[in-house]
C-alpha positions, 0 to 999 in steps of 0.5 A, a space after each residue: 538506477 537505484 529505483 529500477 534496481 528496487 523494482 526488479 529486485 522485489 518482483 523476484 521476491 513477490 510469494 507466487 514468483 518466489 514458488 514458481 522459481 523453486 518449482 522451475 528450479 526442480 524441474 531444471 534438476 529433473 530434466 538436466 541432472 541425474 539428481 532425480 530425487 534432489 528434483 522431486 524434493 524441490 518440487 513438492 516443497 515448492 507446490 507445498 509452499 505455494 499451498 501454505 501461502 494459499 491459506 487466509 489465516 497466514 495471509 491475515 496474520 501478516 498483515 495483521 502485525 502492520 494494519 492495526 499498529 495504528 487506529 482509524 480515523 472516524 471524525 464522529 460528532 464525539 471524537 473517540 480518539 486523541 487523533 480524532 480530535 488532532 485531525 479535526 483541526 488539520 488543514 491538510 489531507 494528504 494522499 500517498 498513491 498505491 498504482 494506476 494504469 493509464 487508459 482513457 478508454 476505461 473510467 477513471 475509478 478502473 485506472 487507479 488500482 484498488 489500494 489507489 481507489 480505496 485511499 482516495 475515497 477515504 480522503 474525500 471523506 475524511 475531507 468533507 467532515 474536515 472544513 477548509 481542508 486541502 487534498 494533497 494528492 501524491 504520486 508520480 508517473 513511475 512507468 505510466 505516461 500520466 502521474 498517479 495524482 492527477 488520476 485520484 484527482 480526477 476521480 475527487 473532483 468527479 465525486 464533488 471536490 472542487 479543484 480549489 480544494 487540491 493540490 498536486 505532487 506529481 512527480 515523487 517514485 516512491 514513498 520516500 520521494 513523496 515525503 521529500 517532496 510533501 514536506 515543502 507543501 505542508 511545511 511544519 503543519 499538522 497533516 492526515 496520512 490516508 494510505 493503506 493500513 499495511 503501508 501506514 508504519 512505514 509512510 509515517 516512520 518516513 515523514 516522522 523522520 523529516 520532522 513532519 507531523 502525521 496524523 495517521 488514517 489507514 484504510 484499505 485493511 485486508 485483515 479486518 476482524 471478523 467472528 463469522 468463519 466461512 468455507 473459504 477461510 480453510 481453503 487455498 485463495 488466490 486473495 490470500 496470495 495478495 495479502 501476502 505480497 502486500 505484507 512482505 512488500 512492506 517489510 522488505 520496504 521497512 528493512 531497506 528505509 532502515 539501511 539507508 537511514 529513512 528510519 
């Protein structure tokens, strides 16, 4: 119930409901009320909100502030960083699921979404420069018919990853839940984190809590650095809306750990 209550509760607060909720509420003084100018107001700040959320520049911003707390790992022939070095001798990869859809009429890489995509391609490679590691493929069915790791498992071995090379955790909700849960499979061991760069403080604050040892791999990065300006980077964007979401999810999520002490 508490899940449920979770799930609906971030809807409401995703950046294009919040707008649309403001717009509608103008409307509503518009059309109901003798508060005309009350209604005007509230619309112009809701279509002015949704315009500002629009822009690349806030959305990179945001996510900025969670993707590079952590550096990637490369696993070169010459280990630039300490984790590099500490990844290279990990007998475990573990990969946290970001969203799927189950439709065997449709190819297993359109069933994961991109954050699901991205991440399972980046632990089949940090895989394969890793020998004798394991995936740990993590997420549960939630609201789909078949668990999230089965399908990123699917795709792994699809791209040569033999089935003894992974193990399943299929029945966590959320990222809490999949840290509960791994812990019994990695036990004290030194592990790799593949999630998404926005998502990797809050998954390793909550491993990091259980006493667990990751090693973080983020990928999946929506604000990359770039020096070249575009056309669109100063105008509205829908990705922009995206990014934002993504962000906002996460410091919702780090907040709500915190309360509840999984922090």
């Amino acid at each position: 119930m508490l899940f449920l209550l979770k799930k609906i509760i971030a809807q409401f607060l995703t950046p294009t409901t919040v707008c649309f909720e403001v717009m509608i509420a103008g409307l509503i003084l518009l059309l109901f009320t003798r508060r005309q100018r009350a209604g005007k107001i509230v619309i112009i700040i809701g279509i002015g909100l949704f315009a500002f959320l629009s822009y690349p520049a806030i959305s990179r911003m945001l996510l900025r502030s969670l993707e590079h707390r952590y550096q990637p790992l490369f696993l070169s022939a010459m280990p630039n960083t300490s984790n590099d070095a500490a990844a290279s001798a990990a007998r475990w990869i573990v990969v946290l699921g970001g969203g799927h859809i189950t439709d065997p009429k449709i190819p297993v890489t359109s069933q994961l979404s991109h954050a699901s995509l991205v991440r399972t391609i980046e632990a089949v490679r940090l895989h394969r420069k890793i020998p004798g590691s394991k995936l740990v493929f993590s997420g549960g069915s939630v609201f789909e018919v078949h668990p999230e790791a089965e399908t990123m498992a699917t795709l792994a071995q699809e791209i040569g990853v033999s089935p003894e090379e992974i193990v399943l955790e299929s029945e966590s909700m959320d990222t809490a839940d999949q840290a509960q849960r791994i812990k019994p499979i990695i036990g004290s061991n030194v592990f790799v984190l593949v999630t998404s760069a926005a998502h990797i403080p809050r998954a390793m604050g909550l491993f990091a809590k259980l006493d667990m040892h990751p090693i973080p791999a983020p990928t999946d990065y929506g604000s990359p650095d770039c020096q070249a300006l575009y056309l669109s980077d100063f105008l509205p964007d829908p990705g922009s809306l995206v990014g934002i979401h993504s962000a906002l999810h996460e410091y919702l999520g780090i907040i709500w750990s915190r309360l509840r002490g999984q922090l």
